[in-house]
C-alpha positions in Angstrom: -19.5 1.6 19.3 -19.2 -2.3 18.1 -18.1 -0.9 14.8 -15.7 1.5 16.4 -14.1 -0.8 18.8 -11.9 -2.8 16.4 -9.8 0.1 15.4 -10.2 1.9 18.3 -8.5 -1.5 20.3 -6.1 -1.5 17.1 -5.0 2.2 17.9 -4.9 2.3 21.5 -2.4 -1.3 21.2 0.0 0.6 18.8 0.2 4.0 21.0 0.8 1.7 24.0 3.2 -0.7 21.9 5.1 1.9 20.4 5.8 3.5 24.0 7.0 1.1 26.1 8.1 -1.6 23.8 10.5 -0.2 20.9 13.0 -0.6 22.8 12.6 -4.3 23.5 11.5 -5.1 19.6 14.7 -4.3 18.3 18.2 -6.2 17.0 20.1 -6.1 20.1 17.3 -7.8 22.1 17.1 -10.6 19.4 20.9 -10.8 19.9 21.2 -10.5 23.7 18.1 -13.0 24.2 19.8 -15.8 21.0 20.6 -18.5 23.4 17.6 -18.5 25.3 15.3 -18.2 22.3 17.2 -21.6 20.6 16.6 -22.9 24.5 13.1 -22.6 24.5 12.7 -23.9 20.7 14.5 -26.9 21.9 12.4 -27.4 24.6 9.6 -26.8 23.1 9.6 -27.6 19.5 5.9 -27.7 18.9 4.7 -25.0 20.6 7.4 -22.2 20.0 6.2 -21.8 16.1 2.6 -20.8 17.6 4.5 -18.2 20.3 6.7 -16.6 17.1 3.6 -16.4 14.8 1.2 -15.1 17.4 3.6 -12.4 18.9 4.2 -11.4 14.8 0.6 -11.2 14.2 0.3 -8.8 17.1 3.4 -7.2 16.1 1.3 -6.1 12.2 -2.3 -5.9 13.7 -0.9 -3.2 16.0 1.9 -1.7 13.2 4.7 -1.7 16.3 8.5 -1.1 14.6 10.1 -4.8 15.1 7.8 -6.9 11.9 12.0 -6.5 10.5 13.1 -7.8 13.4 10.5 -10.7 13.7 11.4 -11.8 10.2 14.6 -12.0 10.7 13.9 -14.3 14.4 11.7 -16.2 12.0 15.2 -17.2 10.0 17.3 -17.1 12.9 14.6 -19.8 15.1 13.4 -21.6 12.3 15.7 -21.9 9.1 14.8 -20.2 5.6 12.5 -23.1 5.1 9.7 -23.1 7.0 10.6 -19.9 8.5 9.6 -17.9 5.8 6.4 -19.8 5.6 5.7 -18.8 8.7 6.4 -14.9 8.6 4.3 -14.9 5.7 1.7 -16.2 7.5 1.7 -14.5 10.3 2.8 -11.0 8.3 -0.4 -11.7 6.2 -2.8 -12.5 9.4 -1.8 -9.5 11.0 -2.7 -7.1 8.3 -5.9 -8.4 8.2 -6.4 -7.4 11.3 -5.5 -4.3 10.3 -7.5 -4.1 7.5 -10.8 -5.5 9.1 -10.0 -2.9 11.9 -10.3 -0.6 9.4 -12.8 -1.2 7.1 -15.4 -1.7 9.7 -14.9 1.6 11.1 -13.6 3.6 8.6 -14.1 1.6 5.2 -17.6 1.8 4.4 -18.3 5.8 5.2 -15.2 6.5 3.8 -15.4 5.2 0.5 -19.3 6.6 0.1 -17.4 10.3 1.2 -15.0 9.5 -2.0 -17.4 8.5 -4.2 -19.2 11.5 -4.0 -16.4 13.3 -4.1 -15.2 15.0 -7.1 -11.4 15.8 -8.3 -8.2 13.4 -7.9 -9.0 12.1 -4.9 -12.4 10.2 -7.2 -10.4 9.2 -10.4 -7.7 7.8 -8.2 -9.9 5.6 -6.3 -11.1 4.6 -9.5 -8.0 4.0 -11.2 -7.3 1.8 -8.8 -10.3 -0.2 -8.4 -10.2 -1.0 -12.0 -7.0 -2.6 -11.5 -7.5 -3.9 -8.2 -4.7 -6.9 -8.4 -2.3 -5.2 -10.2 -2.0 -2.0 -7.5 -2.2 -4.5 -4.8 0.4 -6.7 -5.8 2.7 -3.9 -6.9 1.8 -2.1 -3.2 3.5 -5.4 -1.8 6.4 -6.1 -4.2 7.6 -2.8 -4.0 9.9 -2.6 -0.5 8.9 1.4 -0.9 5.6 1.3 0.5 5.1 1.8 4.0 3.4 -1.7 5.3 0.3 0.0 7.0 -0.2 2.3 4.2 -0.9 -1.3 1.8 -3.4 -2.1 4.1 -5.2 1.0 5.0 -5.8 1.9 1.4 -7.6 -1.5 0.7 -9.8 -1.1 3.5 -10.6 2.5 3.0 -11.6 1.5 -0.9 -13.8 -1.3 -0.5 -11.6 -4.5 -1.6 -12.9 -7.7 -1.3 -11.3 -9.3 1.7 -10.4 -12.6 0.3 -8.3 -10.4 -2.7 -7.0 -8.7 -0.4 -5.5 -11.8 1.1 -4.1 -13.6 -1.4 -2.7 -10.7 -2.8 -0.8 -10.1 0.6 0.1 -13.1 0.7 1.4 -13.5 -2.0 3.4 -10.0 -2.6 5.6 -10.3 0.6 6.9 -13.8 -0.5 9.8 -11.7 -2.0 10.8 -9.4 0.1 10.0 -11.9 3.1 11.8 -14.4 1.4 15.3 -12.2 1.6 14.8 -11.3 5.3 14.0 -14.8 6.3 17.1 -15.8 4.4 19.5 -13.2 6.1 17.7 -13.9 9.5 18.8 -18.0 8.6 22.4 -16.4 8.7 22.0 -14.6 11.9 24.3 -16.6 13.8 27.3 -15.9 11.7 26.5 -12.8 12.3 26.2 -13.2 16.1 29.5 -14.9 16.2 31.9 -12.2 14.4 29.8 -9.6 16.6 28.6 -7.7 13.8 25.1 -6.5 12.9 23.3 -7.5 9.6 22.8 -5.8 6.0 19.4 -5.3 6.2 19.9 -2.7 3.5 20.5 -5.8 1.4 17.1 -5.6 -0.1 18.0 -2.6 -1.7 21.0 -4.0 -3.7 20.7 -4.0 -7.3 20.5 -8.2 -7.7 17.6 -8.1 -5.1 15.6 -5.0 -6.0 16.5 -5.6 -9.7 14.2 -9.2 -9.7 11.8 -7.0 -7.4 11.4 -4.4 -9.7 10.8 -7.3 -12.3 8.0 -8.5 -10.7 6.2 -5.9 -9.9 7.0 -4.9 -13.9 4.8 -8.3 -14.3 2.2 -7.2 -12.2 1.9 -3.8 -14.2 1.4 -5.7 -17.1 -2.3 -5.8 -17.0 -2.5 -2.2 -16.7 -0.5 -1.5 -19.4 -2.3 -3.9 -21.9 -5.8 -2.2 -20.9 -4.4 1.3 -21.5 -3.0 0.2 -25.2 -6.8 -1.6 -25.8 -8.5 1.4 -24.8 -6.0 3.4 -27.4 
């Protein structure tokens, strides 16, 4: 049961999350709540980067639809710089929630079942344990890759957890980077009543570089495939 509880607690916090709070972890309630979110950063300075990072932490750990949303607060409370700093922080704690969750009760069994296992399901395992960073980083890079999904498939195969860390924190720099820069230009936004581009990411002069770096991280894939020819 103590091995179960993690993800069971991780579970039951994003059925319960995703019913009775997606409608509060959305745009409009960043924009209809603005001037009382600057308020309490004023009045609080010191504290209100501890509120933001915690409530994004739970936000991952529990995989509840606003992390957008919370990256762009981070921007919009907080400037590009240190805001991104801290979504990447927090985006990075939150999955290792996640991942912990997950390896504890699922990780362990589940990767014994798939090494006995014969077929794709083996030789992609393996393919990707032999190169660990490279999948990892590319998992993050690429916007395509449903955030949960990056960490479940660490946990399930057995990654070490400081790797998987790093890595994280690390591949969302990017991507968290260009939310956490639109979110800086919320109030613009605000002002001409007008909702932002968050498809933005997708543009060819962001994905492009993207695309670039996760080229970078295939790299060492590549080069072991042309050894072993």
């Amino acid at each position: 049961m103590r091995r179960w509880l993690p993800l069971v607690v991780i579970l039951s916090g994003a059925v319960i999350g995703a019913v009775f709070l997606r409608d509060y972890l959305s745009f409009d309630t960043l924009r209809d709540n603005r001037e009382a979110l600057i308020a309490y950063r004023a009045a609080h300075p010191l504290l209100m980067p501890a509120v933001f990072i915690t409530a994004y932490v739970l936000i991952v750990a529990f995989s509840l639809p606003g992390a957008l949303v919370a990256s762009l607060t981070g921007g919009f409370l907080f400037g590009v710089f240190p805001g991104v700093a801290y979504n990447v922080v927090a985006a990075t704690l939150g999955s290792l929630a996640i991942f912990l969750a997950v390896r504890i009760g699922l990780g362990e069994g589940l990767k014994a079942r798939i090494d006995a296992s014969d077929g794709r399901v083996r030789q992609l395992s393996e393919g990707i344990r032999a190169n660990e960073i490279s999948v990892l980083l590319i998992m993050r890079l690429v916007p395509v890759v449903p955030f949960f999904i990056a960490n479940l498939i660490p946990a399930v195969l057995g990654v070490a957890t400081w790797r998987f860390v790093w890595t994280t924190g690390l591949g969302i720099i990017p991507a968290g980077l260009v939310y956490t820069w639109i979110g800086a230009g919320l109030g613009e936004v605000f002002a001409r009543g007008e909702a932002p581009d968050l498809g933005i990411i997708f543009e060819p002069y962001i994905l492009g570089p993207l695309l670039g770096l996760a080229a970078l991280a295939l790299l060492p894939v590549v080069i072991k495939r042309f050894q072993r020819a």
